[in-house]
N, C-alpha and C positions, 0 to 999 in steps of 0.2 A: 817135303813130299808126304810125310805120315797127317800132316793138317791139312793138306790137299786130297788124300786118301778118304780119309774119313768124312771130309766134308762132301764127298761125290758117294760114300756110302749111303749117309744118309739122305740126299737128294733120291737118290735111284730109292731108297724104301720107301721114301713119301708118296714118290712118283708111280710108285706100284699098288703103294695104298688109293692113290685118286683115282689108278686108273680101273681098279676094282669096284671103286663106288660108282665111277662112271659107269661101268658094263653092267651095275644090278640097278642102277639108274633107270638107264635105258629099257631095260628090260621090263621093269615097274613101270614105265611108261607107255610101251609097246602091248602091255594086258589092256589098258586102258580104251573104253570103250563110250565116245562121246555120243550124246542123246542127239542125232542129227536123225531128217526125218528119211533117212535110206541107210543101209549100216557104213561106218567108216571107222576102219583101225589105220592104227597107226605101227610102222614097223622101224624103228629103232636098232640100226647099229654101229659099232665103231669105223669110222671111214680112213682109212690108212694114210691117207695124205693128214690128216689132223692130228693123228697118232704118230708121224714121224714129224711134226711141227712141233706136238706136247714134247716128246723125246730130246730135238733138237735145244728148247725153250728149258729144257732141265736140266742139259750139259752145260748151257751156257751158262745160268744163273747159278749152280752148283762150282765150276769154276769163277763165276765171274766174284760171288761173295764168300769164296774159301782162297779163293790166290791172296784177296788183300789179307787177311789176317795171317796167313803164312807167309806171306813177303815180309809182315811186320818182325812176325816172332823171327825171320833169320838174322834183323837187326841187334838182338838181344844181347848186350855183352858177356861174356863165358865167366869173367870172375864173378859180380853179381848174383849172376844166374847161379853160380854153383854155393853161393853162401845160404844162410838159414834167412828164407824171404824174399829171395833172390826173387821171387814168382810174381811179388806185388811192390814193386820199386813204385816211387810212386812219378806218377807223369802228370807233364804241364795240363791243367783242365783247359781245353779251351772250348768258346763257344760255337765256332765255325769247323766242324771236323766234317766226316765222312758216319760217323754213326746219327749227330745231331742231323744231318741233311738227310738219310735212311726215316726219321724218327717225323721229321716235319713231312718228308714224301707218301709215308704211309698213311699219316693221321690225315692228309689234303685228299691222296686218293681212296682213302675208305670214307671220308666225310663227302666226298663228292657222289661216290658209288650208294650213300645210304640218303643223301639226299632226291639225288633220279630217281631210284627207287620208290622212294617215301610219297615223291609225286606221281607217280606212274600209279602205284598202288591204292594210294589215297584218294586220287583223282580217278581213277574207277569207280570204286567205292560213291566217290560223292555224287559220279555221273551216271550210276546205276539207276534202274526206273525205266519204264514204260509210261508215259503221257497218252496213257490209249486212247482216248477222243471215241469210245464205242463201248456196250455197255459186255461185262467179262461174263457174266452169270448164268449159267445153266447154256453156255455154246459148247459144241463140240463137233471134232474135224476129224473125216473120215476118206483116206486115198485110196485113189484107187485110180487102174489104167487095163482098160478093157483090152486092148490089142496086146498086151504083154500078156495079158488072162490068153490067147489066141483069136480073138474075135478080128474080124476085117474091120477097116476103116467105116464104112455103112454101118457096119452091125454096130459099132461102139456107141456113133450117136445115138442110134435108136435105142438102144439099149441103155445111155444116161437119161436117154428124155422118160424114158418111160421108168427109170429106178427114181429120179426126181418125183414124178406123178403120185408113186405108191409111196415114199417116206411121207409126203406132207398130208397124206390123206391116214400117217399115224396119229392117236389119239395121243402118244406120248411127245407128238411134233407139233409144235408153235407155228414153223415158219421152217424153210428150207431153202438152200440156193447150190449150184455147182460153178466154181470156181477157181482159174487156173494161180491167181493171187490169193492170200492169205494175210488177212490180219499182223502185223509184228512181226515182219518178217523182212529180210536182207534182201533190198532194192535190186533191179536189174542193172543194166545198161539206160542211162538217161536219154533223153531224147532233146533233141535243138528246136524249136517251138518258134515261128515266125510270124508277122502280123504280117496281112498283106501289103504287099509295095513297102515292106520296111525291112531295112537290112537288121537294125538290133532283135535282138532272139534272147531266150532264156533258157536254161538247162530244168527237164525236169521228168521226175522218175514217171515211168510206166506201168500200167497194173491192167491183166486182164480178169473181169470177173463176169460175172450172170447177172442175168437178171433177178430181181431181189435180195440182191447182195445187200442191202444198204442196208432193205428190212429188217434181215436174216440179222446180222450183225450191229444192228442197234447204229449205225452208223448215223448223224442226223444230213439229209437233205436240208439245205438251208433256202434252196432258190430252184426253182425248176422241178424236173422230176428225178426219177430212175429209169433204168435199162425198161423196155417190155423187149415181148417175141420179135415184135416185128423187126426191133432193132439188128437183132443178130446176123441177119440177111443183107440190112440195108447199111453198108457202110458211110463211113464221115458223122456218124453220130456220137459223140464223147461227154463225159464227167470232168469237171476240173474241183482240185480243191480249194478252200477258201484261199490257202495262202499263194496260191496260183492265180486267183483271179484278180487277189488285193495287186501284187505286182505287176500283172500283167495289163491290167482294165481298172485302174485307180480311181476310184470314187464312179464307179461306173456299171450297171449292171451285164453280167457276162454274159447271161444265156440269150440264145440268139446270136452273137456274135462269133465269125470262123477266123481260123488258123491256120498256119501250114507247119508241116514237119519238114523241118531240115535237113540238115547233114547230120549225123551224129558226132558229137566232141570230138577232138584227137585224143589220141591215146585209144589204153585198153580199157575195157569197161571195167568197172571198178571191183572190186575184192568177188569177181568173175567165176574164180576157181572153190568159191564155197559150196558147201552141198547146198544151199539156198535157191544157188542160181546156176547149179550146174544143170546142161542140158537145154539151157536156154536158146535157142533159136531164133533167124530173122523171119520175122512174120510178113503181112500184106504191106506194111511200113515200109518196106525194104524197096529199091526201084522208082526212086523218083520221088518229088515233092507231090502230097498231097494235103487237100484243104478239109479240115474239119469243125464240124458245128458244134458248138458249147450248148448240151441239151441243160443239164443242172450244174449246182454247185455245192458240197458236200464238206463238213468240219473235216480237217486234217487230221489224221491219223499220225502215229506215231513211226517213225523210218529213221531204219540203221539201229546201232547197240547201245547209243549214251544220249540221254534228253540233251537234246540241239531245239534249234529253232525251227518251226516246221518247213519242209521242202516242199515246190514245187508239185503237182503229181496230178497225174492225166488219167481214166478211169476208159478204157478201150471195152464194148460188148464182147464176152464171149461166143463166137464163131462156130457153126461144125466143123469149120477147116480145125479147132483147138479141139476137139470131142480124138476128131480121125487120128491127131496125132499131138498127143498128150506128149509135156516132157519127161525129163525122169524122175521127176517129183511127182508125176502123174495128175490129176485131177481129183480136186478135193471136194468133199460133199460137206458145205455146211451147216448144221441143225442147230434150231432155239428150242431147247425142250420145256415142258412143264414143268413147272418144279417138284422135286420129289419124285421125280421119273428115272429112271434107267433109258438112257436114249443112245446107248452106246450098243446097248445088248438088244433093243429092238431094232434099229439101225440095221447091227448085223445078222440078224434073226432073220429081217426083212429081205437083205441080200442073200442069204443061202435059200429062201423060198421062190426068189426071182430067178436065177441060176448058180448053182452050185460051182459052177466054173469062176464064176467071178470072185475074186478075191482079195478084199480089203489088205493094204500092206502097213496103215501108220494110222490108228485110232488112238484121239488123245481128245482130252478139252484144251480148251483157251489156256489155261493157267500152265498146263503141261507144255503148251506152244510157245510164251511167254518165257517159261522155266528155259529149256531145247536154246531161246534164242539169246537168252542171257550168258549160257553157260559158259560160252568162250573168255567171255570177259569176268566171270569169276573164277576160271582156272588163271586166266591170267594176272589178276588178282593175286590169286594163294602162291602164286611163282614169284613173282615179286616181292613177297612180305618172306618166303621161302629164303629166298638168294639175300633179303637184308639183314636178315636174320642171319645166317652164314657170314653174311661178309661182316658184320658186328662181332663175331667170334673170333675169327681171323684175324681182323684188329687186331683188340683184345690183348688175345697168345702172345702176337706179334711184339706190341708194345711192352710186355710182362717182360719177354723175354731180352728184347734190348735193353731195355731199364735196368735186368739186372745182370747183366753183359757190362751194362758201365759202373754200375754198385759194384762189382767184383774188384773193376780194375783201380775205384776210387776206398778200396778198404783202408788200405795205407794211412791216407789223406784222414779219412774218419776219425782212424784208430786216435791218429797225433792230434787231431783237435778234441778228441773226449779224453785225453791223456792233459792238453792243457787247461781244462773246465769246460767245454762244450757240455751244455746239457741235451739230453734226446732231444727235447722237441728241436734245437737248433740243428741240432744233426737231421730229423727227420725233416724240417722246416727247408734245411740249405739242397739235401734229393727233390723232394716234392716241388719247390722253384724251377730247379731246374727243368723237369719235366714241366711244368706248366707253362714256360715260357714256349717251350718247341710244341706243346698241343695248341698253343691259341695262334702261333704261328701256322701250323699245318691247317688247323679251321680256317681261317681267315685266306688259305688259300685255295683248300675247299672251296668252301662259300664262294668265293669268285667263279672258281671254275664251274660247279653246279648252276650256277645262275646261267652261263655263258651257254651251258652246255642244255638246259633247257631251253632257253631261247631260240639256240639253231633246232632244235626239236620241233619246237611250235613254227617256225618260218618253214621246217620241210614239211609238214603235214599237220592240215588244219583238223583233223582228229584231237592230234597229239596235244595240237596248240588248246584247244580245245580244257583238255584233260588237264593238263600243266597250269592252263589261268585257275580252270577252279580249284587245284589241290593248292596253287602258290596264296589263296587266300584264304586257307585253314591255317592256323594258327602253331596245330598239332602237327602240319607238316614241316611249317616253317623252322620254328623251334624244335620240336620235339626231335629230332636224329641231331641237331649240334649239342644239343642238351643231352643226349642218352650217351652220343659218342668221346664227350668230354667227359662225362661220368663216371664210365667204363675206363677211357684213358686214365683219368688220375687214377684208379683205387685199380689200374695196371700198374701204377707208378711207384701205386703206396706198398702196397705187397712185400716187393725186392728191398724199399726203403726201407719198411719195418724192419726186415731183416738187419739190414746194414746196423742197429742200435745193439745186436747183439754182439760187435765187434771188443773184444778183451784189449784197454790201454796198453797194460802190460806186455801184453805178448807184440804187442805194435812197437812197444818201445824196444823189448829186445831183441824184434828184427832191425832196429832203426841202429 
């Protein structure tokens, strides 16, 4: 009962140490404020159903690995026990017990936790980058949503056409465009793309922009033209990308030839709920199949958070129906400045001379856009290398601690072989074995597992799969966490061993 006491003592102080780190966790979390292009915090706290699961999970495991060792010691026999030494009789070593199976479980599941990781994080890493297909240098993006300023749906259009007129007639302005899409930025809902009289379709992304977007943005026309005015009244006119036209119209030229838009996919639209694409709305698309003409064809851009192969994507004129009602990401003005200009600060100079009511909400350059649309994936990143980092310490303890959990109970044993000529290294040689065998045991069953368990990773989500090919052919990832973790493991091994050399023959022999 006193080793069953104790050992639920110290569970519950662990338990209140985690739960502590969790709550300033959280909290450190919840200040944190992501560079999206409308404000988004995040609000972090303890959920009582997870909190009575952690609680539950700490009774059990506080009982489940303090009952065995106090069922053990009521085995103990009283005369023994009551002689000098009585504490360290010495017990049969066997290979197959309940601490050696503890030892391979831990070293299999921290070696599998620090491999996911190692690819998740590394495979970020490797899949970070923008393939922007447009030139970055001297652009900058400026939102803005006139009806949320107060103005009526009329008044907004008239009021972007005529804020376009006056920026491009700046001498610090290149080139100008207003558009409801943006360079590097999180796809919407795709669209189902159909050849006439033909049932096979293609999935592929959606972009509204203005006319001289393409200019604006360095983007190259490869085939045809770009948007003009007249476009924007006259519907069935569209951009496709190159990689849209290669699969669609194979060795073949696309402009000039039409389309229809289908059904849209099943399912929900994709990572839907980001500030990217919140606010998104069914446009004139919506209600029926219609046919549209391929006016040009345009180098692919870069879409989504990690260099893929480029997708699909369809270039729709921006509309007054998009002027009258902006999303919540509002309407973005894009500018090619001069170089060595400030085109941020005439920009807005320009707009408080037009009307003061108007009010820019999210001015940045390309690089700031690029940065904004990276970020998730290098917080997610620094979580990953965060939690491997931890779970490699945990080990670690872990393994120190069992190691010399069995070095206590094997001093006996020690003492009488350096009593009949063992020399240290034999002594530290016969610990150290042992430990080795159950680390390359529990790796090896790691490894299995990790492999298995990335695998279904990559089969549920071609992101993931994605992510996991390219980190599984670093080398750094392959190796390097069975290599850190057997590292760590032994010189966890050798620590307690060391110790055990400091065992006195004599005083072994007059317990014996």
């Amino acid at each position: 009962r006193q080793l069953l006491t104790e050992s639920m003592i110290v569970a519950a102080a662990a338990a209140t140490l985690g739960f502590l780190a969790a709550g300033w966790l959280m909290h450190a979390m919840s200040r944190l404020r992501m560079p999206f292009p409308m404000p988004v915090g995040y609000d972090f706290q303890p959920d009582g159903r997870v909190l009575l699961w952690a609680i539950a999970l700490m009774v059990f495991t506080g009982l489940a690995f303090g009952l065995a060792p106090a069922l053990q010691a009521t085995r103990t026999d009283l005369l023994p026990a009551l002689k000098e030494g009585g504490t360290v009789l010495v017990r049969r070593h066997r290979r197959l017990s309940l601490r050696n199976l503890l030892i391979v479980s831990q070293v299999a599941g921290t070696l599998t936790l620090l491999t996911v990781l190692g690819f998740s994080s590394f495979g970020i890493q490797t899949t970070l980058g923008v393939q922007a297909g447009f030139d970055l240098r001297n652009l900058y993006l400026v939102s803005l949503d006139p009806v949320r300023d107060g103005y009526s749906a009329e008044q907004s259009a008239a009021l972007l056409e005529k804020l376009l007129e006056r920026v491009k007639a700046l001498s610090a302005i290149t080139s100008a465009t207003l558009t409801q899409s943006v360079p590097v930025s999180m796809p919407g809902s795709p669209l189902r793309i159909l050849r006439p009289g033909d049932r096979a379709g293609l999935n592929a992304l959606k972009h509204v922009v203005g006319r001289d977007y393409f200019v604006t943005t360095g983007i190259p026309i490869l085939r045809g033209r770009g948007f003009r005015k007249e476009d924007e009244t006259e519907p069935g006119k569209v951009i496709v990308s190159e990689a849209l036209a290669r699969q669609f119209w194979p060795a073949q030229d696309p402009v000039g030839r039409t389309f229809e838009i289908g059904d849209a996919p099943p399912g929900p639209p994709p990572l839907a709920t980001l500030p990217w694409t919140a606010g998104e709305r069914p446009s004139a698309l919506a209600g029926g199949r219609r046919v549209f003409e391929v006016m040009g064809v345009v180098r692919d851009v870069a879409e989504g958070l990690t260099v893929q192969k480029p997708r699909p994507t369809i270039y729709f004129p921006l509309s007054p129906g998009d002027y009258r009602q902006p999303l919540l990401s509002g309407i973005t003005l894009i500018v090619r400045a001069a170089p060595g200009t400030d085109a941020l600060t005439a920009v807005q100079r320009e707009l408080a001379t037009l009307d003061s009511r108007l009010t820019p909400f999210d001015a940045r350059s390309m690089q700031d856009q690029i940065y904004r649309f990276m970020t998730p994936l290098h917080v997610a990143s620094w979580s990953y290398g965060f939690m491997w980092v931890f779970g490699l310490i945990l080990a670690a303890v872990g393994l120190a601690g069992v190691t010399a959990y069995a070095v206590t109970h094997r001093r006996h044993e020690i003492g009488i072989r350096m009593a009949l000529g063992a020399q240290k290294r034999d002594v530290l040689g016969l610990v150290m074995k042992d430990g080795a065998i159950l680390i390359a045991a529990g790796m090896a069953l790691g490894g299995a597992a990790a492999w298995a368990i990335s695998r279904a990773l990559a089969a549920f989500n071609a992101t993931a799969g994605q992510i996991t090919s390219t980190s599984t052919s670093d080398p750094a990832v392959i190796f390097g966490a069975p290599a850190m973790l057997a590292v760590l493991a032994l010189i966890a091994c050798y620590v307690p061993a060391r110790r055990s050399l400091r065992i006195d023959p004599i005083v072994t022999l007059r317990q014996e």
